[in-house]
Every structure is written in C-alpha cells, then in structure tokens.
C-alpha positions as CSV (number, residue, x, y, z in Angstrom):
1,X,34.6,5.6,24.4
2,X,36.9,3.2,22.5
3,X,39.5,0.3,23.7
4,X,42.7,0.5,22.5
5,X,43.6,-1.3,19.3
6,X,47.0,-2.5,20.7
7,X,44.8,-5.6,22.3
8,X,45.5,-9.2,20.7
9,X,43.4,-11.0,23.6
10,X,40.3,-10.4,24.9
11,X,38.6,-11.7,28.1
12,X,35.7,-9.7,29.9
13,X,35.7,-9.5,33.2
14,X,32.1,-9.6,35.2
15,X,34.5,-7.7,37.9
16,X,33.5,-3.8,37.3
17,X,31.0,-1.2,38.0
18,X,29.3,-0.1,35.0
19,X,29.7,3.1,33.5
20,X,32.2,5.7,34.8
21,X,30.9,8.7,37.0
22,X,34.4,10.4,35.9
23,X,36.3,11.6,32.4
24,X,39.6,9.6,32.0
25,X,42.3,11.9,33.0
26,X,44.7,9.5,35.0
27,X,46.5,6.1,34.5
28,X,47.3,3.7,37.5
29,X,50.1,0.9,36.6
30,X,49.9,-2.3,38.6
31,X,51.7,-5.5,38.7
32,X,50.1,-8.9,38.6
33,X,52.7,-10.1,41.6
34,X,53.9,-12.9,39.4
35,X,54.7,-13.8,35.7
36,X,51.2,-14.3,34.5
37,X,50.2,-14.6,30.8
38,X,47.4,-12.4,29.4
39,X,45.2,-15.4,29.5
40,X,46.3,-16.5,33.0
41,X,45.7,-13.0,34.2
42,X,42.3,-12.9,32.6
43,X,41.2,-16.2,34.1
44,X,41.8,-15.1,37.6
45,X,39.7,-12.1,37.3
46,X,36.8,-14.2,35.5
47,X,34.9,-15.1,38.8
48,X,33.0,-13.0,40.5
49,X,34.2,-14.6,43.9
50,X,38.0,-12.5,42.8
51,X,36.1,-9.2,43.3
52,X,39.0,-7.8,41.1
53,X,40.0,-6.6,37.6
54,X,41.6,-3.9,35.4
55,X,41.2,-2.5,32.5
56,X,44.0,-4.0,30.8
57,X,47.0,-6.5,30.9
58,X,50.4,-7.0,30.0
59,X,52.6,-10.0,29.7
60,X,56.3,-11.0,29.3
61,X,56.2,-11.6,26.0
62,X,54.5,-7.7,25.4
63,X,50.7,-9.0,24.1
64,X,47.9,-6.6,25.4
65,X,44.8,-8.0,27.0
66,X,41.3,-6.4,27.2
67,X,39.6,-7.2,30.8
68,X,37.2,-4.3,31.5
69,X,36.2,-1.9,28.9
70,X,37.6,1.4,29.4
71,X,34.5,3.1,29.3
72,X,33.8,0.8,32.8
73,X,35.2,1.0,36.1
74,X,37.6,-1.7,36.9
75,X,38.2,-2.7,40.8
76,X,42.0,-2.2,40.8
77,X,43.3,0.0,43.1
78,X,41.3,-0.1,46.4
79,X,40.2,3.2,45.2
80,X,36.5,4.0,43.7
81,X,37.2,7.8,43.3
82,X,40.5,6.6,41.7
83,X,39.3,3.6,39.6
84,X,36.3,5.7,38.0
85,X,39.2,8.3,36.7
86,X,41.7,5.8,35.9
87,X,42.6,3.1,33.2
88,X,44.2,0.4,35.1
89,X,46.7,-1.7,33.7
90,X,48.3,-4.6,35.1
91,X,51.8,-5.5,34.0
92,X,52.9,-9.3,34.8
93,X,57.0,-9.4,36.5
94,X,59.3,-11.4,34.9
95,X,61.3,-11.4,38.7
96,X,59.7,-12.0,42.1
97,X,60.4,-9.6,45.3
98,X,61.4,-7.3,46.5
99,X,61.7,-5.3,43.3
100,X,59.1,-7.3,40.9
101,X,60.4,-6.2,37.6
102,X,59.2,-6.5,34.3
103,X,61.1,-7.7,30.8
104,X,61.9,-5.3,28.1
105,X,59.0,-6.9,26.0
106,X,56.6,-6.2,28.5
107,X,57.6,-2.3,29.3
108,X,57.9,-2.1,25.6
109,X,54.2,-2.7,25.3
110,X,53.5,-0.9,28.2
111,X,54.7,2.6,26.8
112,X,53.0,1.4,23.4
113,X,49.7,1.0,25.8
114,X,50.0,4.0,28.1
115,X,50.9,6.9,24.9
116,X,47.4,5.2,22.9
117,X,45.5,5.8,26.1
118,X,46.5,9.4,26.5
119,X,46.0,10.4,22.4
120,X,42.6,8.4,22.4
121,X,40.9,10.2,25.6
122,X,42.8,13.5,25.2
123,X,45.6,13.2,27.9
124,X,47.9,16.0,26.5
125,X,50.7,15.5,28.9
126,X,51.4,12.7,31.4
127,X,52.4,13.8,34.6
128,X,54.5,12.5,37.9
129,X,55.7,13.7,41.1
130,X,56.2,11.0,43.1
131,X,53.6,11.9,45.6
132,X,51.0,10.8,47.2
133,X,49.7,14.5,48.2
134,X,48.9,15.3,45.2
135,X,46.1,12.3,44.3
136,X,43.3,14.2,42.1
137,X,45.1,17.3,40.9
138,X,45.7,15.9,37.2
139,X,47.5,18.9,36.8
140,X,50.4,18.3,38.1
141,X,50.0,14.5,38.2
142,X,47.6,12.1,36.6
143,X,49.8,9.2,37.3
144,X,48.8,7.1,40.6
145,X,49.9,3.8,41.8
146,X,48.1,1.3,43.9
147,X,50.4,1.7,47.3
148,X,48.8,5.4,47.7
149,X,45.5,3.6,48.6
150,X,46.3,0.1,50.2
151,X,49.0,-1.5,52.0
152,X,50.6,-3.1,49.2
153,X,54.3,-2.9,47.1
154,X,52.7,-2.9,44.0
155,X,53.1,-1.8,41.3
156,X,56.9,-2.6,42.7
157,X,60.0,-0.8,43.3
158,X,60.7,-1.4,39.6
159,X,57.9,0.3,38.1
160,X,57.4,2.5,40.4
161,X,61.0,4.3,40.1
162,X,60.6,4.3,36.5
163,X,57.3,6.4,36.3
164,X,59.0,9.9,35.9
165,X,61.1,7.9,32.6
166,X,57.3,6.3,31.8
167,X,56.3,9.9,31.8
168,X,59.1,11.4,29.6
169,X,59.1,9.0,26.9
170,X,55.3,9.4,26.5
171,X,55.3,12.6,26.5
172,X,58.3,12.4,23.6
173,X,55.7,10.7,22.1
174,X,52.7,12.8,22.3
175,X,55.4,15.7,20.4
176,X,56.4,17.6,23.4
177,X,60.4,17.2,23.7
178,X,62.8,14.6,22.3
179,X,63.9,12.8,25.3
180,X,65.0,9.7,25.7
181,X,62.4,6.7,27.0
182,X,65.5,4.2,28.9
183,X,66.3,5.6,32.5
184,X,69.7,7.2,33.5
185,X,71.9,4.2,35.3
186,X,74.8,6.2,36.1
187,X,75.9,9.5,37.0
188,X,79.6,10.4,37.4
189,X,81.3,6.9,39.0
190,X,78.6,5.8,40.8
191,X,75.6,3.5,39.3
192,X,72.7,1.7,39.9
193,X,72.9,-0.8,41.9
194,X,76.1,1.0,44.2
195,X,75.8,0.6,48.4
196,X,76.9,4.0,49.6
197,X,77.1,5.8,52.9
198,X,74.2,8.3,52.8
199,X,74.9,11.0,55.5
200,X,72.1,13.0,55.3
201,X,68.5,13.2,57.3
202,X,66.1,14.2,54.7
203,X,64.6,12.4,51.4
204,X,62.0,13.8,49.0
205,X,59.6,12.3,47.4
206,X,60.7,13.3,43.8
207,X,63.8,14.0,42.4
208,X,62.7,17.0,40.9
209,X,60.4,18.5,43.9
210,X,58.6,17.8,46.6
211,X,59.0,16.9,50.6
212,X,59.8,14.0,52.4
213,X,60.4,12.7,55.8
214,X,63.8,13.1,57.8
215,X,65.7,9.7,58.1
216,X,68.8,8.2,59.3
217,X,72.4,8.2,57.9
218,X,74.2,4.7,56.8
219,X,74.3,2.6,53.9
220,X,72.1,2.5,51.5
221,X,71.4,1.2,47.6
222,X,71.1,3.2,44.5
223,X,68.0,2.0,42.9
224,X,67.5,4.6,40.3
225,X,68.9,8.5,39.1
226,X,67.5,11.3,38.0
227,X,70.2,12.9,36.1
228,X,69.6,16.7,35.7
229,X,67.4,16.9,38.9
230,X,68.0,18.4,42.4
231,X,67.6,15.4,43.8
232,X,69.2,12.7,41.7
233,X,69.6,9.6,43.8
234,X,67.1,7.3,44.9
235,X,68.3,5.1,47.7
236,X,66.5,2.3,49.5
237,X,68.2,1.4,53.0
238,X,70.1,-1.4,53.4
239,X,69.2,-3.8,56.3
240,X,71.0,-3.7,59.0
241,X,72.9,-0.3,57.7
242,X,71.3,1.8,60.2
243,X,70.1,3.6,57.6
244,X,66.0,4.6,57.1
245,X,66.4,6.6,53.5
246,X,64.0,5.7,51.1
247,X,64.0,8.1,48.7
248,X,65.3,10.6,46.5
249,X,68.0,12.5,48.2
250,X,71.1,15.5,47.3
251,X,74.3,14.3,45.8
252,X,75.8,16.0,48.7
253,X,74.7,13.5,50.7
254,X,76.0,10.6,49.7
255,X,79.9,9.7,50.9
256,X,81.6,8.4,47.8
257,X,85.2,8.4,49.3
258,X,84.6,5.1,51.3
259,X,81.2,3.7,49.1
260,X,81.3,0.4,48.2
261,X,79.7,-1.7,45.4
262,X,77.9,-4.9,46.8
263,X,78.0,-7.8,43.5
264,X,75.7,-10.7,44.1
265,X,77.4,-14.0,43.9
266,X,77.0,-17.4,44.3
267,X,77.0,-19.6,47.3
268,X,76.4,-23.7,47.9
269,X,74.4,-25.1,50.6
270,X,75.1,-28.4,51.5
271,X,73.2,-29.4,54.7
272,X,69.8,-30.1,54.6
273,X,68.6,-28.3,57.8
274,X,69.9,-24.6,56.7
275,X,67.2,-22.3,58.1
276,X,65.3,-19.6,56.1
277,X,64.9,-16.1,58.1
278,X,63.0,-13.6,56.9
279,X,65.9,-11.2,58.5
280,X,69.6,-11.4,58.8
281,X,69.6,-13.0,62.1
282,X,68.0,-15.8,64.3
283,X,65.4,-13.6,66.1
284,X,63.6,-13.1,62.9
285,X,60.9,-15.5,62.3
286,X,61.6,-19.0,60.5
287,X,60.1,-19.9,57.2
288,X,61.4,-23.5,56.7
289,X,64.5,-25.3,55.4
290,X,66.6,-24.0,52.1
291,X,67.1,-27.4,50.2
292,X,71.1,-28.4,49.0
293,X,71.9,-26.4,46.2
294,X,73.6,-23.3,44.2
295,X,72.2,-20.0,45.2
296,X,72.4,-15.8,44.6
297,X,73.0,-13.7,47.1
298,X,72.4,-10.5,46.6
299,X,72.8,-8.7,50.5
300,X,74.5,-8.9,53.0
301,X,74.3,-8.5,56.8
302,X,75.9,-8.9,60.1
303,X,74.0,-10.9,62.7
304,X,73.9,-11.5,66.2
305,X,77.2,-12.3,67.8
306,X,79.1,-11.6,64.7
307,X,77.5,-14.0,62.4
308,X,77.2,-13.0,58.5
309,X,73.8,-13.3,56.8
310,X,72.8,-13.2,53.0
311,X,69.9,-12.5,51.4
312,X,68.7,-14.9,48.9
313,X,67.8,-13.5,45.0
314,X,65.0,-15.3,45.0
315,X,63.1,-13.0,48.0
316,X,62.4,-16.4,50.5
317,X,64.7,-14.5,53.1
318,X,68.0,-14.7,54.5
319,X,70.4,-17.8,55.5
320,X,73.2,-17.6,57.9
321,X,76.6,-18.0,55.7
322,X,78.8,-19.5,58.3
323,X,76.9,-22.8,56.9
324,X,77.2,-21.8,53.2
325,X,80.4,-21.6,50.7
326,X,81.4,-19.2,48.4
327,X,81.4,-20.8,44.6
C-alpha cells in the first residue's frame, strides 16, 4: 500500500495502530481547529501523550504532509471501525468559528489529495449523502466526517457543506461527468450568505435525499445551495430568530417577499469595561472584557428589554451595541 506522492513534508507519527484490519474504501476530512502549518500540525501529533493523528495534512499555503502511513490506522475520528477504513486528512482553517474555513490554496490541495487517494486504492466513485445513517455502506457513501462519532464541529460548517461539491469535482476527475468543482452561491435572487424567513417544519439531511427532523419557522441564513436538487437551500438558524432549521430544506419554504440580507460591518468600542457574552443578552455567561477598538459584526440580535446585540467575526461572542458605534 503506497502514500501519496502529492507529500512535500514528512513527519511520522508514533500515534497509530499498526496495520489495518479493513481495505480503504472511505475518506474522513477533518480540520486542525486553527491555522496550523504542516510542520506545526505534525509536531502536535509527535508525542505519544496527544493520543492523536491522521493520515495526512493540509496547510494554507496547499503543502501535503505525511503523518501516519496509509497502510496504518490513524486515531482521528473517535472511530476504530471508521479509522481502520478511512484515510484521514486534516485540513488547517484559515478563519476561526463558527464556520472554520479553509483558503483556496488549501482546498486546492485538498481535491489534488482526496482524487490520488481514490485512483491509488481503487475508489471508483466518491460518494455523499449528508447522513449519518448511512456510516459503512460505501455504497452510497464512503465519505464520513468526525461529528458522526464525537461531540465535535469539526470538520466545520465550511467543509462540511462543501462535501457533495468535494464529491462532484472528484468524481469529474476520476472521468465520470464534467461538472464543475466551485459550489453554487446563488440561485435566482437570493445568495449565500441571505437571512430569510423559513416557514417550513421539516429539513433533510441532503439536498438531494434523505430525512431530517421537523423544526421551527423564522429567520434563518443561507450557508450553501444545491442548485438542481429537491432540496436546495441549506439554512442554519439564526439566534434569536425562533427559528431551529439546520439543514437543507424546499424553496417553497423560504419567504423571499419580506427576506432580508444581513452585511457585516464595522463597529468601535471605546470603553474599556464592554462585556463579552457568549449570547445576545446578559443572562448568557460572561467571558471577559472586549478591549477599545474596530470590530466586525457579523449578527445581529435583540436582547432583554429591547437591547440590540452583535456578534463579533472573530467567534469570542456577542457585545451589547447600545455601548458600541457604527463606523
């Protein structure tokens, strides 16, 4: 069993289990939870105390790294069925939370990585659904991600809702259709990135099939779409909208006539006792002080007797804007 030859940096990890007891048939996508560099990454899973690894790594700048040999178990994914089946690969973010997305270079690399894997250990098609259900049967989808087996975000809402355009593009490149690799962003007058009304009480986990939980009606962001697909919205609730969507979800269901387009902008903090909430109001719990300064917000939320809250890019919480102005 062979490594790929896309790797410019090598770094064994002690952190693996030996030989597989399982053929390669599935690829799990991670993210390092920070913008590591291949060496970084490879010097955190170096001692034995991490009790981690993966088979591969990805940074910013798109260089492959080599931390477990492919013909090895890697400790990834909280998973020993899955980790014996899978090539791992962690991809470092080039943001923070809640979305932890990755650079062009990086996602670049990562389709370079991902389409080598599948032609070197026979991986004829590369297959997602979006759901969890379906863990094992590589037949209808031999992509997995490490939320399905742990109480964690990763690989991130970024990755994650790009693994049905990971799939298409590799699968262009493995000769089955000509498809486009770069995700749809828009789909008639509303985008990525839109707050709408949803008014429905069901999302699925796919665009394309599936089931999903019912949920509540109210606003909601657009964080990806699946043009083409019965389902071609993907919304994420926003807080405070009374809204519990998260998912993919009918057309039909979300109210353009009165949907509105949120645009981050900036704001100036000039007191030095401005508290950071990890919520939009004073009931949430306190993380500390938000220093003087210039800073994105990228939400928005009513509080407690009226008061307006933002949410701050960076992902340290939410401030109160009565005590901020508007640059």
């Amino acid at each position: 069993m062979s490594n790929s030859p896309l790797v410019s940096y090598t770094r064994l990890s002690p952190n693996h289990s030996g030989k597989r007891t399982h053929a390669i048939d599935t690829i799990s996508i991670h993210c390092m939870a920070g913008n590591l560099s291949v060496e970084t990454c490879g010097a955190v899973f170096a001692p034995t105390s991490r009790q981690a690894s993966s088979n591969y790594g990805i940074g910013s700048d798109g260089r492959i790294a080599l931390y477990v040999d492919e013909a090895n178990r890697s400790w990834c994914t909280s998973s020993a069925a899955n980790d014996h089946r899978a090539v791992t690969i962690e991809v470092a973010n080039s943001g923070g939370a809640p979305d932890w997305p990755v650079s062009a270079k990086a996602y670049a690399a990562l389709l370079d990585l991902v389409t080598d894997i599948c032609k070197r250990n026979g991986i004829k098609r590369l297959l997602w659904e979006g759901d969890k259900s379906l863990i094992g049967q590589v037949g209808r989808q031999n992509l997995t991600v490490h939320r399905w087996f742990a109480a964690k975000a990763c690989p991130g809402d970024y990755l994650y809702e790009l693994h049905g355009a990971i799939a298409k593009e590799v699968n262009r490149r493995l000769g089955e259709t000509a498809e486009p690799a770069a995700p749809t962003t828009q789909l008639g007058s509303l985008k990525v990135g839109d707050v709408v009304e949803f008014i429905g009480s069901r999302h699925y986990a796919s665009a394309g099939a599936g089931t999903g939980p019912s949920c509540k009606p109210g606003k909601a962001k657009i964080t990806a779409i699946a043009d083409g697909k019965p389902h071609p919205f993907h919304l994420r609730a926003v807080t405070g909208g009374g809204s519990t969507v998260y998912g993919w979800v009918d057309a039909a269901n979300i109210k353009t006539s009165d949907a509105t387009t949120f645009r981050p902008y900036l704001v100036k903090v000039e007191i030095s006792d401005l508290h950071i909430r990890t919520g939009p109001g004073t009931g949430y719990n306190d993380e500390g002080y938000i220093k003087p300064g210039v800073y994105t917000i990228t939400e928005e939320a009513a509080g407690p007797g009226a008061s307006k809250w933002g949410k701050l890019k960076s992902g340290a919480g939410w401030i109160s804007l009565d005590y901020a102005k508007k640059v």
